[in-house]
mmCIF file of the C-alpha atoms, coordinates in Angstrom:
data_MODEL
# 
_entry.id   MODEL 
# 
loop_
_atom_site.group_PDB 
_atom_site.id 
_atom_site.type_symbol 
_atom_site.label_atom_id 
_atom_site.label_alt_id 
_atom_site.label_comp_id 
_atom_site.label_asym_id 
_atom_site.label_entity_id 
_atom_site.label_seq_id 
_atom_site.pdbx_PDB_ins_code 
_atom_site.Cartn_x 
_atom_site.Cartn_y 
_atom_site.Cartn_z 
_atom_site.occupancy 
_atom_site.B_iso_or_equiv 
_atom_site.pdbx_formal_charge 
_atom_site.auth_seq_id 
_atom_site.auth_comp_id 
_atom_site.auth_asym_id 
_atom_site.auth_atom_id 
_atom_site.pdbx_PDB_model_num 
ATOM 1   C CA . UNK A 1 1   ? 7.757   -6.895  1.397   1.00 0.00 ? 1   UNK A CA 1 
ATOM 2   C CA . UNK A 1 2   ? 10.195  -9.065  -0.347  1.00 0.00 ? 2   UNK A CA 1 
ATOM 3   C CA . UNK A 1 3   ? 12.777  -8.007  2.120   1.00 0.00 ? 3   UNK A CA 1 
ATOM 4   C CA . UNK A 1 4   ? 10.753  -8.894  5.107   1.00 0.00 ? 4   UNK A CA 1 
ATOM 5   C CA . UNK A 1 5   ? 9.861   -11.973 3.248   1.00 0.00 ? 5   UNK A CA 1 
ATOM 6   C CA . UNK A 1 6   ? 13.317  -12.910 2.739   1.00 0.00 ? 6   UNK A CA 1 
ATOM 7   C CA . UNK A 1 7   ? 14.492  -12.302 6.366   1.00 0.00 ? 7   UNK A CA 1 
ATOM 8   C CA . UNK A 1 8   ? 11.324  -14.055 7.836   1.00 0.00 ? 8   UNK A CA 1 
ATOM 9   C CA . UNK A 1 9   ? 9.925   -11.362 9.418   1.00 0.00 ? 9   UNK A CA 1 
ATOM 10  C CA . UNK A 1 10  ? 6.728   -10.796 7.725   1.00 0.00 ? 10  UNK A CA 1 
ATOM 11  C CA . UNK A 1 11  ? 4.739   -12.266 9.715   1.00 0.00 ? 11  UNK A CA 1 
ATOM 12  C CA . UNK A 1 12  ? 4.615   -9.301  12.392  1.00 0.00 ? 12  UNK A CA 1 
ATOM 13  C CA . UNK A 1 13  ? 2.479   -7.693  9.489   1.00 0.00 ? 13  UNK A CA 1 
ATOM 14  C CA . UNK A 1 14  ? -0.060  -9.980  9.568   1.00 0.00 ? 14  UNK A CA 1 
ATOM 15  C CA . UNK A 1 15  ? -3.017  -8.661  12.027  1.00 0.00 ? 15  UNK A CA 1 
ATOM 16  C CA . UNK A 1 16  ? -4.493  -12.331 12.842  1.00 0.00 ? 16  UNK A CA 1 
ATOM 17  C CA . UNK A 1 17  ? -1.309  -12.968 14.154  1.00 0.00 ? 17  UNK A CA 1 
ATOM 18  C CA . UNK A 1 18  ? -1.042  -10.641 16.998  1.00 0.00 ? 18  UNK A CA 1 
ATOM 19  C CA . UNK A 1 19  ? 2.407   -10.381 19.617  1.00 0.00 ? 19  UNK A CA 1 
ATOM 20  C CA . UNK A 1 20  ? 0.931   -12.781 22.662  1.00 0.00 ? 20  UNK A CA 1 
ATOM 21  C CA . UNK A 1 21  ? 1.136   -10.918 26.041  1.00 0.00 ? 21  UNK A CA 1 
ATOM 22  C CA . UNK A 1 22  ? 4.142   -11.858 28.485  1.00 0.00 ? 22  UNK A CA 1 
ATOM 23  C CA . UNK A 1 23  ? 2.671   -14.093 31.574  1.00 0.00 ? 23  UNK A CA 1 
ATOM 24  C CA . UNK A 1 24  ? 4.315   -14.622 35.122  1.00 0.00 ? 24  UNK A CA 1 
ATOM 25  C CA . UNK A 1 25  ? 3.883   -18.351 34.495  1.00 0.00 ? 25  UNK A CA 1 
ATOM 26  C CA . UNK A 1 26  ? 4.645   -19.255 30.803  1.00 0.00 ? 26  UNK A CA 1 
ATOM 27  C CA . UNK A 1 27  ? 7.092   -21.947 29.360  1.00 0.00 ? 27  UNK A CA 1 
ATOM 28  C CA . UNK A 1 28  ? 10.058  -21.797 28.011  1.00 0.00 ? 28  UNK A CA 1 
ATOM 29  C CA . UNK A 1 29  ? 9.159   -22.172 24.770  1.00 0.00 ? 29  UNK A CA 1 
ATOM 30  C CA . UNK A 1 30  ? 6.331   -19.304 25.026  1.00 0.00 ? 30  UNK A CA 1 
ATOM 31  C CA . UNK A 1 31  ? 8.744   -17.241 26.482  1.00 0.00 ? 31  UNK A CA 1 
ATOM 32  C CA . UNK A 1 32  ? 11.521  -17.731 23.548  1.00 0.00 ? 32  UNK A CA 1 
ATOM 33  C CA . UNK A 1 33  ? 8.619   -17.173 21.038  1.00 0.00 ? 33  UNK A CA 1 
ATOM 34  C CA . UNK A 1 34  ? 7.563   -14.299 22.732  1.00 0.00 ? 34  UNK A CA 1 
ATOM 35  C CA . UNK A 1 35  ? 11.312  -12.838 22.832  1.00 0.00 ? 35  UNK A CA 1 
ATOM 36  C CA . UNK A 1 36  ? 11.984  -14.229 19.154  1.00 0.00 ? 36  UNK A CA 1 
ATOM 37  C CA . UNK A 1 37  ? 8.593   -12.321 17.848  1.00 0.00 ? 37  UNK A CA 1 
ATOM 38  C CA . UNK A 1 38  ? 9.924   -8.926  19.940  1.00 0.00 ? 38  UNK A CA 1 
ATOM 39  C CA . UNK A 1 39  ? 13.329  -9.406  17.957  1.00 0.00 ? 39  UNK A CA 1 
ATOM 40  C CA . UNK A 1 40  ? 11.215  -9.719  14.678  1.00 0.00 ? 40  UNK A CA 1 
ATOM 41  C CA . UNK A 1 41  ? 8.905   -6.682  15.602  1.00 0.00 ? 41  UNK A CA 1 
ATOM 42  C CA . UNK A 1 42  ? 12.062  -4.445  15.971  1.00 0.00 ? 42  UNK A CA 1 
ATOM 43  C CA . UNK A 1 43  ? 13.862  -5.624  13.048  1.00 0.00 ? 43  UNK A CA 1 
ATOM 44  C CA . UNK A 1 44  ? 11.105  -5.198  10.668  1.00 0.00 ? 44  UNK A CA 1 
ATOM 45  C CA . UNK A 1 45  ? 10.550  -1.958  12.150  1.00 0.00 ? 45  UNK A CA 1 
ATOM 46  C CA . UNK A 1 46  ? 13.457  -0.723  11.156  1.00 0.00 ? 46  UNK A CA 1 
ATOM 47  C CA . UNK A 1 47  ? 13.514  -1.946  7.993   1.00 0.00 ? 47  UNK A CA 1 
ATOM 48  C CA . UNK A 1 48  ? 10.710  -0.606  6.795   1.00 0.00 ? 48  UNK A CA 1 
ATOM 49  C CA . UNK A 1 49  ? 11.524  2.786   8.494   1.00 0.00 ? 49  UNK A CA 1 
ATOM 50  C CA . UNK A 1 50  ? 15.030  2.326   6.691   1.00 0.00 ? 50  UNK A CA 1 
ATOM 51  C CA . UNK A 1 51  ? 12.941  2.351   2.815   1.00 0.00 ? 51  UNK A CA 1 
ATOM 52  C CA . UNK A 1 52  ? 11.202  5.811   3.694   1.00 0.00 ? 52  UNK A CA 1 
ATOM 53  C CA . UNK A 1 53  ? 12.613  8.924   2.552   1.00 0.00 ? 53  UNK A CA 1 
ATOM 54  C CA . UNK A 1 54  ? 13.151  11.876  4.951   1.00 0.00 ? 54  UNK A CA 1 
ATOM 55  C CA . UNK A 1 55  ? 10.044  12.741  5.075   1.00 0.00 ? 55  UNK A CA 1 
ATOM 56  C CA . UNK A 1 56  ? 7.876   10.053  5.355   1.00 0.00 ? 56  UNK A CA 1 
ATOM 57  C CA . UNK A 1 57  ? 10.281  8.756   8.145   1.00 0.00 ? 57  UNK A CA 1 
ATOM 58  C CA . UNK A 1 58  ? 9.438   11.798  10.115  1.00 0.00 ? 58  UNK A CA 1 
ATOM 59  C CA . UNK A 1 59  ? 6.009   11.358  9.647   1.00 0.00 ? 59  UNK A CA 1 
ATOM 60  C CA . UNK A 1 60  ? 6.151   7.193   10.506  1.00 0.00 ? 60  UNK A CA 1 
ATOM 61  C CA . UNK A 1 61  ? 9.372   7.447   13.203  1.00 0.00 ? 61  UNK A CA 1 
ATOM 62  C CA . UNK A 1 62  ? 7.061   8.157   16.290  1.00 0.00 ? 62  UNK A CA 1 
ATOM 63  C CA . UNK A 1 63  ? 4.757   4.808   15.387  1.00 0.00 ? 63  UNK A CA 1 
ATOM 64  C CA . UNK A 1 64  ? 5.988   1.770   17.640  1.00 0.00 ? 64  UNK A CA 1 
ATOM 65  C CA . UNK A 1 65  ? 4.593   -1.161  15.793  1.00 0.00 ? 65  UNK A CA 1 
ATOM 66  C CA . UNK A 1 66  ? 5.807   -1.865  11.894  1.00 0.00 ? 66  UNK A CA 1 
ATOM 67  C CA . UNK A 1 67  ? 2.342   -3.328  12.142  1.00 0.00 ? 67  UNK A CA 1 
ATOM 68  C CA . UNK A 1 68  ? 0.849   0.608   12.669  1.00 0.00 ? 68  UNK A CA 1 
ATOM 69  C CA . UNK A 1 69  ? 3.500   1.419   9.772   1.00 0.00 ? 69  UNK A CA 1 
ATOM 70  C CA . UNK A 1 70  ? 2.652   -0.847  7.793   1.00 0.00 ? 70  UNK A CA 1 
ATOM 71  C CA . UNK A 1 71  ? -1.553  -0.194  7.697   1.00 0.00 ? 71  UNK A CA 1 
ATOM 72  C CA . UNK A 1 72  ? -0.855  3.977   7.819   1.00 0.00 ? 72  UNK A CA 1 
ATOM 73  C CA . UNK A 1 73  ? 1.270   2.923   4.320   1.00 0.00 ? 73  UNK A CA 1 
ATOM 74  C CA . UNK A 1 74  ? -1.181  1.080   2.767   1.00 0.00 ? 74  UNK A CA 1 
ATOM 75  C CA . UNK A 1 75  ? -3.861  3.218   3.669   1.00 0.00 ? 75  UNK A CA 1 
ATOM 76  C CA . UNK A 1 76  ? -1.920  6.074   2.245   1.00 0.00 ? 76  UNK A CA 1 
ATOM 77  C CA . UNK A 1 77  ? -1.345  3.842   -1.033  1.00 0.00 ? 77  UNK A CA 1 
ATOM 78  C CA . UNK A 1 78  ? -4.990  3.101   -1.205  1.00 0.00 ? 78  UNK A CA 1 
ATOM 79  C CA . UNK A 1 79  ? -6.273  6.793   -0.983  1.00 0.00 ? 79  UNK A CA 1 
ATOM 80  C CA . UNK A 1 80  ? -3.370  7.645   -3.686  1.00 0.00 ? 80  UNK A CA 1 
ATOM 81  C CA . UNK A 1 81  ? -5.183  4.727   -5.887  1.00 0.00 ? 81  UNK A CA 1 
ATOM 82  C CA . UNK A 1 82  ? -8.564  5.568   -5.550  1.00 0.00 ? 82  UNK A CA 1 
ATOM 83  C CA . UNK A 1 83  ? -7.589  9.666   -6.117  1.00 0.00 ? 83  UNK A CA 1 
ATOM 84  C CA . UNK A 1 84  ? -5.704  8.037   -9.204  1.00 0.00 ? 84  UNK A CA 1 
ATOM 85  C CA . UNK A 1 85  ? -8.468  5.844   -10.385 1.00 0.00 ? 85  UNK A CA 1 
ATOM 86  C CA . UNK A 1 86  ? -10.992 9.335   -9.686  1.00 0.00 ? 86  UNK A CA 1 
ATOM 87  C CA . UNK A 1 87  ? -8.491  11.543  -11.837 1.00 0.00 ? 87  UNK A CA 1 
ATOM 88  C CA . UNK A 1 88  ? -8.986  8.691   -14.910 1.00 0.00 ? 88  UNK A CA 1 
ATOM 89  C CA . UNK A 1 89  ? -12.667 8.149   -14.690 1.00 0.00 ? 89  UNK A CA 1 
ATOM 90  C CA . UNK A 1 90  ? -13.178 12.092  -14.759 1.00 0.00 ? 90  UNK A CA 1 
ATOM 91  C CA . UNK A 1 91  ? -10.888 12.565  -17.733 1.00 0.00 ? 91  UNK A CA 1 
ATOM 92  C CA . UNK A 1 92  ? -12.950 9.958   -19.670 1.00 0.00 ? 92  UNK A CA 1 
ATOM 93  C CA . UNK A 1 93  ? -16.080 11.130  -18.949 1.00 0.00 ? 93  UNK A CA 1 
ATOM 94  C CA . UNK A 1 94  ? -15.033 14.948  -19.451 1.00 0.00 ? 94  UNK A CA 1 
ATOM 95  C CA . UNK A 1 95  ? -13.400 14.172  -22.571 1.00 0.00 ? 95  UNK A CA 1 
ATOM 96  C CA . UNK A 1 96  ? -15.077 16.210  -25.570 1.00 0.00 ? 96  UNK A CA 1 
ATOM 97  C CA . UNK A 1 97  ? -14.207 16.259  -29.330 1.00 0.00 ? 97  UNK A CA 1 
ATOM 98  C CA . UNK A 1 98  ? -12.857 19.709  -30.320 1.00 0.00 ? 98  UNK A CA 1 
ATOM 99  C CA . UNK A 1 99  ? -12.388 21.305  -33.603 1.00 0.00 ? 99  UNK A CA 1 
ATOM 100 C CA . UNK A 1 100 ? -9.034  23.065  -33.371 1.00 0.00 ? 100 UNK A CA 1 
ATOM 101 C CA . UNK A 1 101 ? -7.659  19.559  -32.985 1.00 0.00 ? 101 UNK A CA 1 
ATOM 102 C CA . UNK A 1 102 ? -6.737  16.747  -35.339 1.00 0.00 ? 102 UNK A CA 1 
ATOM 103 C CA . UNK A 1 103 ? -9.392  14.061  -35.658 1.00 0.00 ? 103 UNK A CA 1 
ATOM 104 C CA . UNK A 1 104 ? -6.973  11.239  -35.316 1.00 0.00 ? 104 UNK A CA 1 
ATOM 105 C CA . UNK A 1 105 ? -4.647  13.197  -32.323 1.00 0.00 ? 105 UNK A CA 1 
ATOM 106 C CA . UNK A 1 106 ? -8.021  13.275  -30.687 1.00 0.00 ? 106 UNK A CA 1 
ATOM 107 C CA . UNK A 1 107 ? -9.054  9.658   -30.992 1.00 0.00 ? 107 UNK A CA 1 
ATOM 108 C CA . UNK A 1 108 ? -5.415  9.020   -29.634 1.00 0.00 ? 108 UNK A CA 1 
ATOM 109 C CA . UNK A 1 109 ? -6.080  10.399  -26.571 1.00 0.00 ? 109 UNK A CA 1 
ATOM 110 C CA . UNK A 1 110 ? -9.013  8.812   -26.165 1.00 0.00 ? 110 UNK A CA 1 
ATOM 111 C CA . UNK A 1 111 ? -7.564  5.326   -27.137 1.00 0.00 ? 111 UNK A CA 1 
ATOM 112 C CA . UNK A 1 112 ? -4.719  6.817   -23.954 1.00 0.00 ? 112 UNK A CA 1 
ATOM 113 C CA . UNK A 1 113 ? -7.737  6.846   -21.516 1.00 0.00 ? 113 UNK A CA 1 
ATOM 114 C CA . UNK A 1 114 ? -9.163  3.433   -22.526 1.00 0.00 ? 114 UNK A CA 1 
ATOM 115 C CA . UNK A 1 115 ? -5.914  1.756   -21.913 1.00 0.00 ? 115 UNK A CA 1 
ATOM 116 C CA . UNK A 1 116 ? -5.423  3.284   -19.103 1.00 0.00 ? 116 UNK A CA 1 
ATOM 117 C CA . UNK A 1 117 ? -8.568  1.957   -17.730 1.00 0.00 ? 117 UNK A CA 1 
ATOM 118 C CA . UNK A 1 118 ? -7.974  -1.307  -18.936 1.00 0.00 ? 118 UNK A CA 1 
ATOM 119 C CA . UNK A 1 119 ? -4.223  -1.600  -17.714 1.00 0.00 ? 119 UNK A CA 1 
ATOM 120 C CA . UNK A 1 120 ? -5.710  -0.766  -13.905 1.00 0.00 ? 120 UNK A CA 1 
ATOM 121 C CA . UNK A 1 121 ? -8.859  -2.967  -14.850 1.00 0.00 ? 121 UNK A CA 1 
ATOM 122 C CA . UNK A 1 122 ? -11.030 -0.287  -13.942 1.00 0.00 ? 122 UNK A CA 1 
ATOM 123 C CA . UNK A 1 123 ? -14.751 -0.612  -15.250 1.00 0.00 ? 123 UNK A CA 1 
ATOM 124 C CA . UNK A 1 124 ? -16.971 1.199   -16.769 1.00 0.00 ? 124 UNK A CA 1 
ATOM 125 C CA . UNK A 1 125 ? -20.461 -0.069  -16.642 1.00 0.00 ? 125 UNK A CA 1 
ATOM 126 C CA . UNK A 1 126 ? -22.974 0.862   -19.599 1.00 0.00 ? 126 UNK A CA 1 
ATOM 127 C CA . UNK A 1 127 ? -25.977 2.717   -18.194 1.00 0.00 ? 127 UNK A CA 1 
ATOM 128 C CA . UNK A 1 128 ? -29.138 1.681   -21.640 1.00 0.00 ? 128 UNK A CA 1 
# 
C-alpha cells in the first residue's frame, strides 16, 4: 500500500470512488480524468500483481480490476486472521495442566497463550 501510496495511485482501491463511465459528450477535463484514472487502474494493477509470488499471480492474473485484487487479498487475509485468531482461542480453552510436565514449563505456556491474545487484542469475556 505504501507503494501505491507513494506513486498516487491508491485511490483506484477505494470502492466509493468508482472509474466514471466514458460519455459521447464529456469535457475535456472529464475526459483527461477519465484517461488519467485508466492509466492509474493499469499501473496499480500491475504493481500489485508484480508483489505476488508465482502462485498467487496465477491465481489473481485473470482479475481485470486491482480493485477485484485488491478485495480477493484482503478477504483472503481476513479468513487467514480469523482461522488464526480460532487456532488461539481453542488452544486456550483446550489447555489442561498435566503431570508429566514441569509446573512452571506449564504456566509458561500458558503465560505464551495470554500474550498472544493480548498482542492481537483478542478478548476473552468472563462468563459468572
Amino acid at each position: 500500500m505504501f507503494l501505491l501510496t507513494s506513486l498516487k495511485v491508491a485511490y483506484v482501491l477505494d470502492p466509493n470512488q468508482l472509474a466514471p463511465a466514458a460519455k459521447e459528450n464529456e469535457s475535456d477535463d472529464a475526459k483527461v480524468a477519465r484517461l488519467k484514472r485508466e492509466e492509474d487502474e493499469l499501473l496499480c494493477h500491475g504493481h500489485i500483481l508484480n508483489t505476488l509470488s508465482n502462485g498467487m499471480f496465477d491465481l489473481y492474473a485473470s482479475l481485470n480490476s486491482p480493485l477485484e485484487i485488491w478485495l480477493a487479498l484482503e478477504n483472503k487475509c481476513n479468513t487467514k486472521k480469523l482461522d488464526t485468531n480460532k487456532f488461539l482461542f481453542l488452544k486456550y480453552f483446550e489447555f489442561v495442566m498435566r503431570d508429566n510436565m514441569s509446573l512452571m514449563d506449564q504456566v509458561h505456556e500458558l503465560q505464551i497463550y495470554v500474550s498472544k491474545h493480548k498482542d492481537l487484542k483478542l478478548k476473552i469475556l468472563e462468563v459468572v
